[in-house]
C-alpha positions as CSV (number, residue, x, y, z in Angstrom):
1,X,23.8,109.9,-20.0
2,X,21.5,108.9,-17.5
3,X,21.4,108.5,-13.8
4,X,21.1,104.7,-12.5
5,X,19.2,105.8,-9.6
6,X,16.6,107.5,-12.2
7,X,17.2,104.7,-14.8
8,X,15.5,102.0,-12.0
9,X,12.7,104.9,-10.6
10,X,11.6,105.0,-14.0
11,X,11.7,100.9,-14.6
12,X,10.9,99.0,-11.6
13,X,10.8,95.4,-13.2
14,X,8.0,92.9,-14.3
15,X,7.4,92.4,-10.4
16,X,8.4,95.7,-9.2
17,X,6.1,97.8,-11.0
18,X,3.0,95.9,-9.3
19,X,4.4,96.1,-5.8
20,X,2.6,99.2,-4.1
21,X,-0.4,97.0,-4.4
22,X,1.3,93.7,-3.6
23,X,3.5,93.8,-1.2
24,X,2.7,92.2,1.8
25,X,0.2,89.9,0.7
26,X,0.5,88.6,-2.9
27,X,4.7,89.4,-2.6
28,X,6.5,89.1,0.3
29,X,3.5,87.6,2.8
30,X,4.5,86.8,6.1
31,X,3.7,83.3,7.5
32,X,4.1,83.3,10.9
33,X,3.9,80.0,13.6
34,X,5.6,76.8,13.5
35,X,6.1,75.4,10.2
36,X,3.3,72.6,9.4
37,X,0.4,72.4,7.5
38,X,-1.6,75.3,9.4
39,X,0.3,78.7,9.7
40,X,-0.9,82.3,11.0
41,X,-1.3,84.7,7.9
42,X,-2.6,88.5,9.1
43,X,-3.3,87.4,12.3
44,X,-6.0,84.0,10.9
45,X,-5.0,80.5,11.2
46,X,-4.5,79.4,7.4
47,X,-4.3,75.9,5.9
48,X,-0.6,76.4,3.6
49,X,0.4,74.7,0.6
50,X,3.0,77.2,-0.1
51,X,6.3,75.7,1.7
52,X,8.6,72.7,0.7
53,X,8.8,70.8,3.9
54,X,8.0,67.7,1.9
55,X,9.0,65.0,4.4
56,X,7.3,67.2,7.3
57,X,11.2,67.6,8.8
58,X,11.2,71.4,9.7
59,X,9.4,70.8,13.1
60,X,10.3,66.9,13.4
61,X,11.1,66.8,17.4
62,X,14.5,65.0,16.4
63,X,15.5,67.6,13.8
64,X,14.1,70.5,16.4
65,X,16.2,68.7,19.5
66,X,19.8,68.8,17.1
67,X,19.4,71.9,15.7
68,X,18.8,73.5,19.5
69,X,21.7,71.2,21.1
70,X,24.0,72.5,18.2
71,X,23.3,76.4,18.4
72,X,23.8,75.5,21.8
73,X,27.4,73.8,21.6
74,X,28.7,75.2,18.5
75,X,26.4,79.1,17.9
76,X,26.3,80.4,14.7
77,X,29.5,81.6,14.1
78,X,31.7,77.9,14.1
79,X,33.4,77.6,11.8
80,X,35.1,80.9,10.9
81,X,35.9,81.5,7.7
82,X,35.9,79.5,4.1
83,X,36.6,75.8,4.3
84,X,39.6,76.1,2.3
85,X,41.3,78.8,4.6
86,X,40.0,78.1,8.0
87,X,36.5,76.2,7.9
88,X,36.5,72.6,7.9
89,X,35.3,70.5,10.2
90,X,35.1,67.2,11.0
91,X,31.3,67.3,10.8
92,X,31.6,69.2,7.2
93,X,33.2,65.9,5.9
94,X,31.2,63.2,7.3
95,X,27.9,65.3,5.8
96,X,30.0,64.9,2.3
97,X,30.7,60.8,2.8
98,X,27.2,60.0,4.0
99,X,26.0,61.7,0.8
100,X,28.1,60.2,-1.2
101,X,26.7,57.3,0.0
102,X,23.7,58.1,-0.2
103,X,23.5,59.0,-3.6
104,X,25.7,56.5,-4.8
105,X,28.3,58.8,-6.0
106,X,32.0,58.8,-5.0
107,X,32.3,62.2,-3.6
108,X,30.4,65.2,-2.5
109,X,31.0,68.8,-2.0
110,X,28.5,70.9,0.2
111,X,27.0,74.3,-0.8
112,X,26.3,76.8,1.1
113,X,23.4,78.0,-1.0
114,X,22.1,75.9,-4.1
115,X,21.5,79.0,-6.2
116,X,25.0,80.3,-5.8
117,X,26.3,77.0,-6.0
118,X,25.1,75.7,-9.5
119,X,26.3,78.9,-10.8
120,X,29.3,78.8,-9.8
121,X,29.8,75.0,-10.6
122,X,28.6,76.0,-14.0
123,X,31.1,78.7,-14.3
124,X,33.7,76.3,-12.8
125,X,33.2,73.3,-15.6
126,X,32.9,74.9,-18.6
127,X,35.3,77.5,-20.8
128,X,35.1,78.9,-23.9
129,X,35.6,75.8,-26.0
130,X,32.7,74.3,-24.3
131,X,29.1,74.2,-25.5
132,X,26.6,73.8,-22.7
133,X,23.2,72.2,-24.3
134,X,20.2,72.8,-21.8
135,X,16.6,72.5,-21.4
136,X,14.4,75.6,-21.7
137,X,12.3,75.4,-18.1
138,X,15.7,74.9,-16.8
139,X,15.5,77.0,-13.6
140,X,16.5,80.1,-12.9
141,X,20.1,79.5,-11.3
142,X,21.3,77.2,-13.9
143,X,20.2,81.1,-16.6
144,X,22.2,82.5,-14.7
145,X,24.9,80.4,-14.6
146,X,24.7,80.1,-18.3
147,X,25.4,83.8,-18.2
148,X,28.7,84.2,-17.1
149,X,29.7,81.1,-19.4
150,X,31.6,82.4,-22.1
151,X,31.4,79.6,-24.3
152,X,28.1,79.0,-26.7
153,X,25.8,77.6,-25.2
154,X,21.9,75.8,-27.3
155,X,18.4,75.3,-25.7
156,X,16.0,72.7,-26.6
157,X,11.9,73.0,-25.9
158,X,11.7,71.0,-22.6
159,X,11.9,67.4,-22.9
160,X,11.8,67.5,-26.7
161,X,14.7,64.4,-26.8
162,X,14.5,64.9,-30.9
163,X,15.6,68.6,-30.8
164,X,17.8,68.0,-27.8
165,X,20.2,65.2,-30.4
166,X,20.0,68.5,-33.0
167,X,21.5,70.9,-30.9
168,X,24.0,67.7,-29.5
169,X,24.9,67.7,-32.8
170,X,25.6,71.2,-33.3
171,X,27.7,71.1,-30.1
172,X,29.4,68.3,-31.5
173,X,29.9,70.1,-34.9
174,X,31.3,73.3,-32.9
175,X,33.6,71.6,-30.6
176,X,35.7,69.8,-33.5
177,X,37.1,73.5,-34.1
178,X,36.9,74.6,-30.8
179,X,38.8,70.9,-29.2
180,X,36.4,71.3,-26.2
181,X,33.9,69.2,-24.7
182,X,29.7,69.1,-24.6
183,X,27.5,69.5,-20.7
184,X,23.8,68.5,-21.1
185,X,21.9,70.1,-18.6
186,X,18.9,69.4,-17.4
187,X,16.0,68.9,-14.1
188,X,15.3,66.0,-12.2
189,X,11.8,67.3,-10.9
190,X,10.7,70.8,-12.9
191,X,9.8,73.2,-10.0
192,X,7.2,74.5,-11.8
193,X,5.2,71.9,-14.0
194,X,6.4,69.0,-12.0
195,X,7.2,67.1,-14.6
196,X,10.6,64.4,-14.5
197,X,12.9,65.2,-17.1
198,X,13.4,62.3,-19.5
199,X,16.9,61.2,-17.6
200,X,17.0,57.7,-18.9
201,X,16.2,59.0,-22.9
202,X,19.0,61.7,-22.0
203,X,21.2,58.7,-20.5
204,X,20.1,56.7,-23.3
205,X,21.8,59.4,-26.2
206,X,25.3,59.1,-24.4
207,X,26.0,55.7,-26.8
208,X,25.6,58.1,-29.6
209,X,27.3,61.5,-28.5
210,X,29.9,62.4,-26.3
211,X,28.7,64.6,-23.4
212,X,28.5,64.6,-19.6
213,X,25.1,65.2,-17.7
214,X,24.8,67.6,-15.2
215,X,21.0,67.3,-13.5
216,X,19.9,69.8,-10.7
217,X,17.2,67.7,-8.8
218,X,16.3,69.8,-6.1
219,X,12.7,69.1,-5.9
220,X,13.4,65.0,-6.8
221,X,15.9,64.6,-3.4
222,X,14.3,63.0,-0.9
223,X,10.7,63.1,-2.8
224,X,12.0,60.9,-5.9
225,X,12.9,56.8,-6.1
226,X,12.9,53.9,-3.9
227,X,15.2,55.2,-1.1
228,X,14.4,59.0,-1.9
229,X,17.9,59.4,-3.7
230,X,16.2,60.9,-6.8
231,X,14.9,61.1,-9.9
232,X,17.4,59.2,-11.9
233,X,17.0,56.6,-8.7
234,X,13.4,56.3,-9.8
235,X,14.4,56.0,-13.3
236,X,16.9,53.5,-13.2
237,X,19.9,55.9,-14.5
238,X,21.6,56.3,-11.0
239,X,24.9,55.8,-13.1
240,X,24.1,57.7,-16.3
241,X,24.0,60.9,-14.0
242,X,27.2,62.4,-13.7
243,X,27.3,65.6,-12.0
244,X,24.2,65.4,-9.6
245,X,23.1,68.9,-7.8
246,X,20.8,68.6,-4.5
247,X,19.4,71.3,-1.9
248,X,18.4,71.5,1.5
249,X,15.8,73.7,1.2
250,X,13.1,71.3,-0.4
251,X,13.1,68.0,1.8
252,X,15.3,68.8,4.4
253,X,13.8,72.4,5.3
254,X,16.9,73.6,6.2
255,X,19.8,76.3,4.0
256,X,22.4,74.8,2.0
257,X,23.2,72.4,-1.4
258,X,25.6,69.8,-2.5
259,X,27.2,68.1,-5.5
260,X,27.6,65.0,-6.1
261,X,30.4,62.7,-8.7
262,X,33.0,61.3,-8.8
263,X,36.3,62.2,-7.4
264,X,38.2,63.6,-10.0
265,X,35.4,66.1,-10.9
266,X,34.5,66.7,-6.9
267,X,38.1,67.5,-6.1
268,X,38.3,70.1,-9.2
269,X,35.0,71.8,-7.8
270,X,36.4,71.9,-4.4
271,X,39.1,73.9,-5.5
272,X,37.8,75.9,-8.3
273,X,34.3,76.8,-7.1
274,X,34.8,80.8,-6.6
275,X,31.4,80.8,-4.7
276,X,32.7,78.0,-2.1
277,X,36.5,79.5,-1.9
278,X,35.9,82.8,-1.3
279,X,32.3,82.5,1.1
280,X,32.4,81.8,4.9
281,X,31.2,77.6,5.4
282,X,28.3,76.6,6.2
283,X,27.8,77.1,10.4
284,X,27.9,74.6,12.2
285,X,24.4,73.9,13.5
286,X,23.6,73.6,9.9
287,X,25.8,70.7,9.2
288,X,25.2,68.7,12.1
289,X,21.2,69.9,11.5
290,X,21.8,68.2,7.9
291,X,23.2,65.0,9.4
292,X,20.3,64.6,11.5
293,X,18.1,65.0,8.3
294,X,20.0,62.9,6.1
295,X,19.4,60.2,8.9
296,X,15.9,60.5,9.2
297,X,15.5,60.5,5.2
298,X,17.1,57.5,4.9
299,X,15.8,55.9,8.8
300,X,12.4,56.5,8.3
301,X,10.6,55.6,5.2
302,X,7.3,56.3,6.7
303,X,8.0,60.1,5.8
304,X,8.4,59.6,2.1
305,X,5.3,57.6,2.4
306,X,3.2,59.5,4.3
307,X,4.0,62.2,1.8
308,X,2.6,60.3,-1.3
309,X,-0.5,59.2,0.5
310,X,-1.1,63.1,0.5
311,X,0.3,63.7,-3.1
312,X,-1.7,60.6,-4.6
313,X,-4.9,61.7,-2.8
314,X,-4.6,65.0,-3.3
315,X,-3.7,64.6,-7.4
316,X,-6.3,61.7,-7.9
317,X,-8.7,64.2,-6.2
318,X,-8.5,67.2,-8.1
319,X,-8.3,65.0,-11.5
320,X,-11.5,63.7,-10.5
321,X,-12.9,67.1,-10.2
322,X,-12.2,67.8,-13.1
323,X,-9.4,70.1,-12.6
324,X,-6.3,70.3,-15.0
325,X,-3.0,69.2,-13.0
326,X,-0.7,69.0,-16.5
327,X,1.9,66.5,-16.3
328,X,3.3,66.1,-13.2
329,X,4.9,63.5,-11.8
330,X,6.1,64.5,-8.4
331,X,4.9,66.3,-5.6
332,X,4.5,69.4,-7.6
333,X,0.9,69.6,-8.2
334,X,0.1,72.9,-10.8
335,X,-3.5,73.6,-11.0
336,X,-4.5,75.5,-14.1
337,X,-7.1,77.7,-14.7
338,X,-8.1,80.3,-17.5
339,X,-8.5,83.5,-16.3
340,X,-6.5,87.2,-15.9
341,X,-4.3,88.9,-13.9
342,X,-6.7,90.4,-11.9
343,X,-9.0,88.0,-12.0
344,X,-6.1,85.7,-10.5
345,X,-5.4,88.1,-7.8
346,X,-9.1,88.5,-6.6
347,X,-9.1,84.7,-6.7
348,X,-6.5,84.2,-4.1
349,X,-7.8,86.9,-1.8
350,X,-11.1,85.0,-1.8
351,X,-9.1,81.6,-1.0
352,X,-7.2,83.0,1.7
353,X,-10.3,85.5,3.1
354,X,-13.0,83.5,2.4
355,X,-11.7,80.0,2.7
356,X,-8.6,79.9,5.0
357,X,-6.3,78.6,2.1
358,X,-2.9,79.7,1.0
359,X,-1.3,78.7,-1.7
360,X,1.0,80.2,-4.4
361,X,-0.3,81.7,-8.0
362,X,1.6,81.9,-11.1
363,X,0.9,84.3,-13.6
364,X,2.2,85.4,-17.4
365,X,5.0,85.9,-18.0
366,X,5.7,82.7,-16.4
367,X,2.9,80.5,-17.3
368,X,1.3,81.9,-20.9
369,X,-1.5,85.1,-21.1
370,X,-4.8,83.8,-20.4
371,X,-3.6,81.0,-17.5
372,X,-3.5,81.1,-13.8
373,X,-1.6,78.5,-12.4
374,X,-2.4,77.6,-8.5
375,X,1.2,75.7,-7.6
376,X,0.2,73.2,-4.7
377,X,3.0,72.0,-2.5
378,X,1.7,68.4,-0.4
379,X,4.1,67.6,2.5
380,X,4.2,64.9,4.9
381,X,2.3,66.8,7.3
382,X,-1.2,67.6,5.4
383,X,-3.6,64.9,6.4
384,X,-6.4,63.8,4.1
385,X,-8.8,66.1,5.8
386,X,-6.7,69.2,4.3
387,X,-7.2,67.4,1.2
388,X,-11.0,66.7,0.8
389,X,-11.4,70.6,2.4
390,X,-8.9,72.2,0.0
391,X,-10.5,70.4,-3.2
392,X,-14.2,71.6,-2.3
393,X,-12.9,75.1,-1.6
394,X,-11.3,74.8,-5.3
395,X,-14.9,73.1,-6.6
396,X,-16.1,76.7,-5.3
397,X,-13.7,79.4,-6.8
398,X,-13.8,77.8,-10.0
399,X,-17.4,78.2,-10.4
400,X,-17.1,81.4,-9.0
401,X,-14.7,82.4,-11.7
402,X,-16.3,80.9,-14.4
403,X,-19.5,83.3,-13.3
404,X,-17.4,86.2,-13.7
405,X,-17.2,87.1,-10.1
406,X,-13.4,87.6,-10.1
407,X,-13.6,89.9,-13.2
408,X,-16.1,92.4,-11.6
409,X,-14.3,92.7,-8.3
410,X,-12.4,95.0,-6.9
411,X,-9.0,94.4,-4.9
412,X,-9.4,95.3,-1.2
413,X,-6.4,94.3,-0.2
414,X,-3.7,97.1,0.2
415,X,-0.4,96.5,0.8
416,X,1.6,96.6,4.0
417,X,5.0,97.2,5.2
């Protein structure tokens, strides 16, 4: 038998065992300042392509004004208690309708986290007859949500539409003895690659097999389609989708999530979702904060444009430098690189040290041995200036590392508390 407390001294995790050196600048940095394009990082003004304020709302004047006047009227602790027991509102509700209408969907339930929220919609739709068919980048909340299904559940290689009508098949195969039913599911926008999922060729499979299609599209809400109601707007399969997930935390820089169907399956969520029944709603401010959003994302156009002016530029740019940006087709610009671990890390400290830029790396296990990934994150706010700067800086650290340079330093970075 062992202790847990020695079991997790001994084994501190993929990330854990790297954070006496990384905490505090590589993990957990602290950005300090108004959110924008320039933030404060260790005391130096830093141009940041780290945050998801895509449509530039976090310090909008409107959004800062609503969210002031509501702490101010309401605080923080309105309304008290789950929605169920004693937490609706008024305010609550008319957030649900206008995204329902918004997205084109009959009904809406509001999360008070996404990450909580699509695992406990996941738990909440499927049993153990059911056979959940997913693809493999799927992000992290939707694993874990697959976790505490108890039912079998298939992966296909992401995107692969021929593998994904094998394992429908399976499913199919399976739930003849079992008498339950099929959930495909699957990204709007992958967080990572940026990459659409292929909703309309997903859509396109329902004439052949029977399954519903569940579709978190987080980063595609607000970025994605004509009016910014997502990726399956921009694809033409508004109708096809039908159990739509979206956050607040990407385009409307603010806390919170909602899902989106029709009635039937809304009303079920409402009052099956263990994470929404038994958790306090959202606060107030927050809700009346995500009204004021949702007005300005469907009022102003200009935001969503102003955006893609940056993520064209900025995508066009790098491609013409020769960089390696995958597939994206979003906002999500990857830039990949070959190099190591360390080599990674001393290239980061030189962009942030050397060259005033911050932006996130992604290293194996997440991206393969041998690649660095540099994920970019454009946002309303970034002018074209930040653009042209940020792709000579990256002209420069790739030539450094092809030199060698980052091989033959030496971290001088030390972490802080």
């Amino acid at each position: 038998m062992k202790d847990i407390f020695e079991k997790i001294k001994d084994n501190r995790g993929p990330l854990g065992q790297h954070a006496k050196d990384a905490h505090g600048y590589f993990t957990f940095p602290k950005l300090e300042g108004d959110i924008s394009n320039k933030m404060i990082f260790r005391g130096k003004e830093r141009l940041v392509w780290s945050l998801n304020n895509y449509l530039g709302l976090a310090n909008h004047p409107e959004v800062r004004k609503a969210d002031a006047d509501a702490s101010k009227e309401f605080g923080l602790g309105l309304p008290m208690g789950a929605r169920m027991m004693s937490g609706n509102s008024d305010q609550h509700e008319q957030l649900e309708r206008e995204l329902s209408d918004f997205m084109q969907k009959e009904d809406t339930i509001l999360l008070n986290f996404g990450y909580q929220g699509m695992v406990s919609a996941i738990d909440s739709l499927v049993d153990r007859h059911d056979v959940v068919v997913y693809d493999s980048e799927a992000h992290a909340c939707i694993i874990d949500g697959l976790r505490v299904h108890i039912g079998k559940h298939f992966v296909y290689p992401h995107n692969d539409m021929a593998s994904l009508e094998k394992q429908l098949q399976r499913a199919e195969n399976l739930v003849k003895d079992t008498n339950g039913g099929i959930l495909v599911i699957t990204e709007g926008v992958f967080g990572m690659s940026g990459d659409q999922g292929k909703l309309a060729e997903v859509v396109a499979l329902k004439s052949k097999y029977q399954f519903r299609l569940f579709v978190d599209d987080a980063h595609g809400f607000g970025t994605m389609g004509k009016t910014g109601a997502g990726t399956a707007e921009a694809q033409g399969v508004q109708d096809g989708v039908d159990i739509y997930f979206g956050t607040f935390a990407k385009s409307m820089a603010l806390i919170g999530g909602f899902i989106s169907g029709n009635n039937n399956v809304i009303e079920y969520l409402r009052y099956n979702m263990r994470s929404q029944i038994f958790a306090k709603a959202l606060p107030m401010p927050l809700v009346v904060g995500a009204l004021k959003r949702l007005e300005l994302l469907r009022s102003k156009p200009e935001l969503r444009e102003n955006l893609w002016k940056i993520v064209n530029a900025l995508q066009k740019g790098l491609v013409d430098a020769g960089f390696s940006i995958g597939n994206t087709e979003s906002p999500v610009t990857p830039v990949y690189l070959n190099g190591t671990i360390p080599e990674a890390t001393h290239l980061i400290k030189d962009l942030r040290e050397t060259y005033d830029i911050f932006c996130s790396m992604v290293v194996y296990p997440v991206v393969p041995k041998g690649i660095i990934m540099l994920r970019l994150i454009p946002t309303a706010v970034h002018t074209l200036e930040d653009v042209s700067y940020t792709i000579s800086c990256f002209k420069k650290i790739k030539e450094n590392l092809s030199a060698g340079k980052y091989a033959e330093e030496k971290i001088a970075v030390t972490a802080v508390s």
